[in-house]
C-alpha positions in Angstrom: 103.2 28.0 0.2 102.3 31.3 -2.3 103.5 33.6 0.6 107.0 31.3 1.7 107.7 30.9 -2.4 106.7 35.0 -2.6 108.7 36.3 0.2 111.8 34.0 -1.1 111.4 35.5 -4.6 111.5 38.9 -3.1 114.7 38.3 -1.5 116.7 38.2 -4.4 116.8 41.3 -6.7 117.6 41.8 -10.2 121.1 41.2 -11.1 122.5 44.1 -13.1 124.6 42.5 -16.0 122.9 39.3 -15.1 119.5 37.7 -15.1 116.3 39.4 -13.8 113.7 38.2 -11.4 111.0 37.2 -14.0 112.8 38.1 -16.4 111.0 37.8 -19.9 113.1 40.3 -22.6 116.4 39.5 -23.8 119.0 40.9 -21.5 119.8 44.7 -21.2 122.5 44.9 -24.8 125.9 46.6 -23.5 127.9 45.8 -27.1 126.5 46.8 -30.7 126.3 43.3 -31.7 123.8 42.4 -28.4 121.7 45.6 -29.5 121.5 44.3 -33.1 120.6 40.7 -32.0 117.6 42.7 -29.8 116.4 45.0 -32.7 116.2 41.5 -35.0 114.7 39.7 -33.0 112.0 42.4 -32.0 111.7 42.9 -35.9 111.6 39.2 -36.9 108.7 38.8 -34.0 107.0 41.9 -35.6 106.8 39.9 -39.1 106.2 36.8 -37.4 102.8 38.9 -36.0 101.7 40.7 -39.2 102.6 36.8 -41.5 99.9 35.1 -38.0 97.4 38.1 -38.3 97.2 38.4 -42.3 96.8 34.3 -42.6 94.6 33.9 -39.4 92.9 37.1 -40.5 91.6 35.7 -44.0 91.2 32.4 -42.8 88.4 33.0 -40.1 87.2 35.6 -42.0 86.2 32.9 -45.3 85.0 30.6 -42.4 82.6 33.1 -41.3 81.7 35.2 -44.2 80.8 31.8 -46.2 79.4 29.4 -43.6 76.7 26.6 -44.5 74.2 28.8 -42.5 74.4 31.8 -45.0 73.3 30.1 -48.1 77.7 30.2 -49.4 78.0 28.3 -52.4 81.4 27.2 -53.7 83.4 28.7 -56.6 83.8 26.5 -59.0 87.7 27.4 -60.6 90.7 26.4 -61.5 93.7 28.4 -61.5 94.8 32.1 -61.4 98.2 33.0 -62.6 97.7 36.2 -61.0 97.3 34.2 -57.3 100.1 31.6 -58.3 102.8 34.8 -58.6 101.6 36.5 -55.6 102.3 33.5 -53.3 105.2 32.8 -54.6 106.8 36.7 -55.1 105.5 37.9 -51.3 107.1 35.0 -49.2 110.6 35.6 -51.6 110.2 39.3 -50.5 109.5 38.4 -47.1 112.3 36.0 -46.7 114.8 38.6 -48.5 113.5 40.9 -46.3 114.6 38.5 -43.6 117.5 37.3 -44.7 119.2 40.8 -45.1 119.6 42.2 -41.5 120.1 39.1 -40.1 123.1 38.2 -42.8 124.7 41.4 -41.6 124.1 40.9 -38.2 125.6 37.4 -38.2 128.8 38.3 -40.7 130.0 41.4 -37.7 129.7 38.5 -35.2 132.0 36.6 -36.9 134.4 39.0 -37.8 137.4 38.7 -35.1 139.9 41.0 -37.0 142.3 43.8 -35.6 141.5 43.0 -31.8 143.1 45.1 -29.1 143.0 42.0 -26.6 142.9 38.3 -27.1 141.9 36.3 -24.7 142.0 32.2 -24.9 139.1 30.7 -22.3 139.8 27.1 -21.9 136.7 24.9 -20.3 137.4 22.8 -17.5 135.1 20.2 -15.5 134.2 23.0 -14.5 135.6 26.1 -14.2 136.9 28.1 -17.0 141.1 29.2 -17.5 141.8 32.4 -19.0 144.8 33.0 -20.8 145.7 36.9 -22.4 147.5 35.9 -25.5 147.8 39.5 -27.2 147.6 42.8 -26.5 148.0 44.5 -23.1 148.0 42.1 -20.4 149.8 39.4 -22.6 151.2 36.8 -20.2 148.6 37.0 -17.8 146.5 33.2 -17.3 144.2 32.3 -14.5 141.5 30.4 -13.2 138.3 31.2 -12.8 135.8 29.0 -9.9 133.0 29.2 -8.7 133.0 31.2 -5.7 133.4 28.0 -2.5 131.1 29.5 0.2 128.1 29.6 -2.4 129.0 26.3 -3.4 128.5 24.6 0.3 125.4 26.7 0.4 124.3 24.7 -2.6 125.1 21.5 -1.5 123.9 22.3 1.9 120.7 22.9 0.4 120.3 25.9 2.3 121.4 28.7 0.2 121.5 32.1 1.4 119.3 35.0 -1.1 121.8 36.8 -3.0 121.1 38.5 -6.6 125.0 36.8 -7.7 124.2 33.0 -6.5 125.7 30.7 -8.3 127.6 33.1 -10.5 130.1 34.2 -8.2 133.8 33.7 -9.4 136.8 34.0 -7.3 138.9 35.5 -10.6 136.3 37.3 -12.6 138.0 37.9 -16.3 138.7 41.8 -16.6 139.0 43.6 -20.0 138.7 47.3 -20.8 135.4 49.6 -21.9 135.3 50.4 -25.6 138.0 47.8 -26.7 137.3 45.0 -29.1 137.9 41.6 -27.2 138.4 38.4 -29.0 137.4 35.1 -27.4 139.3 32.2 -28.9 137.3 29.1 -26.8 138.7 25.4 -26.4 138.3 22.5 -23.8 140.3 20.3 -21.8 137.8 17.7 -21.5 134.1 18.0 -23.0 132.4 20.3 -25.0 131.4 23.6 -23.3 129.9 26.8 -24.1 131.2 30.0 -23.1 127.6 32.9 -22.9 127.2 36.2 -22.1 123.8 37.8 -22.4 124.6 41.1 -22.4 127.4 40.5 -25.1 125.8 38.8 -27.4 128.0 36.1 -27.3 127.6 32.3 -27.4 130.6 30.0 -28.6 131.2 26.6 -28.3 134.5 25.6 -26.4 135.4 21.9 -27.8 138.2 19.7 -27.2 140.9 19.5 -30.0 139.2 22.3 -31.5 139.5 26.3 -31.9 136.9 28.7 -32.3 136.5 32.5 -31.7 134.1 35.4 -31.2 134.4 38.9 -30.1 132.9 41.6 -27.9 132.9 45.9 -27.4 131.8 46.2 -24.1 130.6 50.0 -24.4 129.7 50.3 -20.9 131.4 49.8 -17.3 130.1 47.4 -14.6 129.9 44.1 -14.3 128.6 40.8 -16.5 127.2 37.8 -16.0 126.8 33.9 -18.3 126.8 30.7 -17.6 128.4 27.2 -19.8 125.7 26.6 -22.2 126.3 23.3 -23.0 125.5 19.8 -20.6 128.8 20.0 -19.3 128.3 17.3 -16.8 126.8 17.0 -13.6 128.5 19.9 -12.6 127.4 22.0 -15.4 125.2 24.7 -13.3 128.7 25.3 -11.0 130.6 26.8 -14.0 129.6 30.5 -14.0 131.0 33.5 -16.1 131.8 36.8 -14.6 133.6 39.4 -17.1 134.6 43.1 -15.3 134.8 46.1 -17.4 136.4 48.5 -16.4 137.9 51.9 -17.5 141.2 51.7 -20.0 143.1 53.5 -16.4 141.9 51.0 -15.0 142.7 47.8 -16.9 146.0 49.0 -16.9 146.7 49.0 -13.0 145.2 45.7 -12.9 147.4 44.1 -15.8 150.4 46.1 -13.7 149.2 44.4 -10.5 148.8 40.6 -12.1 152.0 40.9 -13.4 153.5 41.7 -10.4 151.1 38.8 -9.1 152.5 36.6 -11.5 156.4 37.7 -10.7 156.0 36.6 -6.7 154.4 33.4 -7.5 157.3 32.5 -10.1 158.5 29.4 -8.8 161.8 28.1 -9.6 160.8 24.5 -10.6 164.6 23.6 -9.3 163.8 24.4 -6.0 164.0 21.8 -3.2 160.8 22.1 -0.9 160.0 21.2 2.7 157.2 18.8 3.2 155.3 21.2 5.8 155.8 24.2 3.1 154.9 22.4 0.5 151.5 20.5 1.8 150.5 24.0 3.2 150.6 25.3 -0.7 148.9 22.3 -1.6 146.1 22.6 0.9 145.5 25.9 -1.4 145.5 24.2 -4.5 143.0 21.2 -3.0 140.6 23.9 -2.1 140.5 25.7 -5.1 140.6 22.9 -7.6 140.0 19.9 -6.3 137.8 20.3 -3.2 134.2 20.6 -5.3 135.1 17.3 -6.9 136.9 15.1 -4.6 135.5 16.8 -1.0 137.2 19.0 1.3 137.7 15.8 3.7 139.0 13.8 0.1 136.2 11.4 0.4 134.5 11.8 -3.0 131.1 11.4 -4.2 129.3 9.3 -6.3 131.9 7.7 -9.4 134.1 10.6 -8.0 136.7 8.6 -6.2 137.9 9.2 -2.9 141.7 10.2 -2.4 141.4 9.4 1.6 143.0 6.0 1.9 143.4 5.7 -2.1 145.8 3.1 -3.2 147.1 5.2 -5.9 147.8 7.8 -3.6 149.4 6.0 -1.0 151.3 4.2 -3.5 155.2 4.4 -3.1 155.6 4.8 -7.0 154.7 8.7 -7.2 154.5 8.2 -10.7 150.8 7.1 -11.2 149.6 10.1 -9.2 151.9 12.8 -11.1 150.3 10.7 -14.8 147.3 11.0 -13.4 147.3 14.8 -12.9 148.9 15.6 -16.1 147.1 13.8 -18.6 143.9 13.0 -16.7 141.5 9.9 -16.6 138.9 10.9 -19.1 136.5 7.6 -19.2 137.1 8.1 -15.4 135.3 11.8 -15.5 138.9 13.1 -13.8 140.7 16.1 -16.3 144.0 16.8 -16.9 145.6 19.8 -15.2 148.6 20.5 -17.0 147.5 24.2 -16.9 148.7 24.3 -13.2 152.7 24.8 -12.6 154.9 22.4 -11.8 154.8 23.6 -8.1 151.1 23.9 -7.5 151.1 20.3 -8.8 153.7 18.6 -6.6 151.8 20.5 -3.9 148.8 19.2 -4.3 150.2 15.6 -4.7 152.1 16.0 -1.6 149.6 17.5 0.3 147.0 14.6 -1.0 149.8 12.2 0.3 149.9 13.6 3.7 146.3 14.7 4.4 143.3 13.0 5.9 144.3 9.4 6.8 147.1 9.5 4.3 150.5 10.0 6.6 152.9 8.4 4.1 155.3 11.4 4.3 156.3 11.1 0.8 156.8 14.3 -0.9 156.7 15.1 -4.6 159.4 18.0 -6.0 158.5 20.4 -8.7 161.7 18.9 -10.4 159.6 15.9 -10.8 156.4 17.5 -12.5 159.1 18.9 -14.8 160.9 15.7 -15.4 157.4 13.9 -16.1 155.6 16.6 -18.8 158.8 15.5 -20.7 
C-alpha cells in the first residue's frame, strides 16, 4: 500500500501557479500584496518563536534551578512596581509592533482605487461568471466550468494523474501583467469565495451583496484557486484559473472575444427551427446543465431528473422558462438569467426533445424576452 500510495503521488507534479505536492509554505507570491502577506506571516511566526522560547525558557529554567531536591526555599514578597510595568509596557510594544505592518498590509488590500480593469465574478452552483465592466475588454462576460472530461474522471472514480485535476476551466479569466485588477464578487445563489494563492486574494462572493478586492499580477503564466466557502455538495467542482499574460497579448484576446461575442449576437426576434435550435441547446445542456442534471437528464440524488419530467413535458412552456430565470432556490436549482435569451430557449427546447422527451414543442427566443419582462 506505501509503494501504490508512493508511485500515485509521484505521478502528479507540482503545479506552477497552483498547489504543490506536499506542499507546506504559503504559495510562491506573484503580486506585492501576496509577498507582504508571506514576509508577515514569516515575521509574526518569528515573534511567535522568540514570545514561546523567552516564556518556556524562564519557566523550566525556575522549575529546575529551584526544585524540592536542591534545598529552594520560597521568596516571601509581595509586589514590584518595577515587574508590574515591565509586563504590562513589553506586550503593548509587542502588540504595536504587531499591529503596524499588518495594519498597512491589510489597508493596500483593501484599497481598490484607480483600476485599469474591473472585473465582476459572480458565483454560481458552481461555476463562476465573469463579467469585464471597465477598462479594456469592457463588454466581454463568460463562464467559467470546470473542465467536463476531468469531471467524469471524478465521478468515475478513476481519475487520470495530472498536476491541473480538478482545476481545469474551459474559460480561464485572462487579464494583463503589471495592471491593477479589481475583483468586485457577488452570488446568484449562496455564499462563495473567490481565492487565489498566489494573489493574495480571498473575498467573499454573497448574494444581494457587493464586495471587492484587487490584484498586480507582476509576472506571466498561469494561476490557480479554488471557492473557499461550503458551497454545496459541489463545492470541490468550482475551480479558479486566471491567465496572465503580456499587455500585446491581452489585447488580441479582448480583440478576438469581441469578435467572439459579435458572431454569437443573436437577434432575440429570430424564428428558429426545432433541429437548429435543440442542436444549440445540446451545447448549453453540456456546459451548464449536464454536471447537475446528467448528460442522459436523469439527475442524482434531490437533483431532479428532466427525462420524463412533468414540468418539462408540460404543454404550458411557461413553468420551464420561470424556472430557468428565476430559479428554485429551496429546490438547490439557480437561476440563469445570465444566459441569452437564445441559449435559454435552446436549452428548453432541446430538454423538451431529448431523452424520452419527443413532445416537439419548441421555445423561441422571443419568449425568454417576453418572460424576463
Amino acid at each position: 500500500m506505501t509503494a501504490l500510495a508512493t508511485g500515485s503521488a509521484l505521478a502528479v507534479n507540482d503545479l506552477k501557479g497552483g498547489p504543490g505536492v506536499n506542499q507546506i509554505n504559503l504559495h510562491e507570491p506573484v503580486t506585492r500584496i501576496a509577498a507582504d502577506q508571506m514576509w508577515l506571516h514569516n515575521f509574526m511566526l518569528v515573534i511567535c518563536l522568540a514570545i514561546f522560547v523567552a516564556v518556556f525558557g524562564v519557566m523550566f529554567y525556575s522549575i529546575f534551578k529551584h526544585r524540592k531536591s536542591k534545598g529552594a526555599v520560597s521568596a516571601n514578597f509581595h509586589e514590584s512596581v518595577a515587574v508590574e510595568i515591565a509586563w504590562t509596557v513589553v506586550p503593548l510594544l509587542i502588540v504595536i509592533g504587531m499591529a503596524l505592518p499588518a495594519t498597512k498590509v491589510v489597508v493596500a488590500m483593501k484599497d481598490t482605487t484607480n483600476a485599469d480593469v474591473t472585473i465582476k465574478a459572480t458565483g454560481y452552483q458552481w461555476k463562476w461568471g465573469y463579467d469585464y465592466l471597465k477598462g479594456e475588454g469592457e463588454g466581454i462576460g463568460f463562464l467559467a466550468t470546470l473542465d467536463t472530461e476531468q469531471r467524469e474522471q471524478s465521478n468515475s472514480g478513476k481519475p487520470t494523474p495530472v498536476d491541473n485535476y480538478l482545476l481545469k476551466v474551459d474559460n480561464p479569466l485572462v487579464v494583463p501583467v503589471d495592471k491593477k485588477i479589481r475583483i468586485i464578487t457577488t452570488a446568484n445563489d449562496v455564499i462563495h469565495a473567490w481565492m487565489v494563492p498566489a494573489f493574495g486574494v480571498k473575498q467573499d462572493a454573497i448574494p444581494g451583496f457587493v464586495r471587492d478586492t484587487w490584484f498586480k499580477a507582476e509576472k506571466i503564466g498561469d494561476y490557480y484557486g479554488q471557492c473557499a466557502e461550503l458551497c454545496g455538495k459541489e463545492h470541490a467542482y468550482m475551480p479558479i484559473h486566471v491567465k496572465v499574460v503580456s499587455a500585446e497579448d491581452y489585447t488580441k484576446w479582448v480583440d478576438g472575444e469581441k469578435k467572439k461575442l459579435a458572431a454569437k449576437a443573436d437577434d432575440p426576434s429570430k424564428v428558429w427551427e426545432l433541429a437548429a435550435l435543440v442542436a444549440r441547446g445540446e451545447k448549453v445542456y453540456a456546459a451548464n446543465c449536464a454536471a447537475c442534471h446528467k448528460a442522459d437528464g436523469t439527475g442524482a440524488g434531490p437533483i431532479k431528473a428532466l427525462d420524463k419530467s412533468a414540468i418539462v413535458l408540460d404543454a404550458d412552456k411557461g413553468k420551464q422558462i420561470n424556472i430557468l430565470l428565476n430559479g428554485v432556490m429551496d429546490k438547490g436549482m439557480p437561476a440563469w438569467k445570465q444566459l441569452s435569451d437564445t441559449d435559454i430557449a435552446a436549452v428548453i427546447s432541446y430538454t423538451k426533445n431529448a431523452w424520452s422527451n419527443k413532445t416537439e414543442q419548441i421555445v423561441q427566443p422571443a419568449e425568454i424576452v417576453a418572460a424576463r419582462k
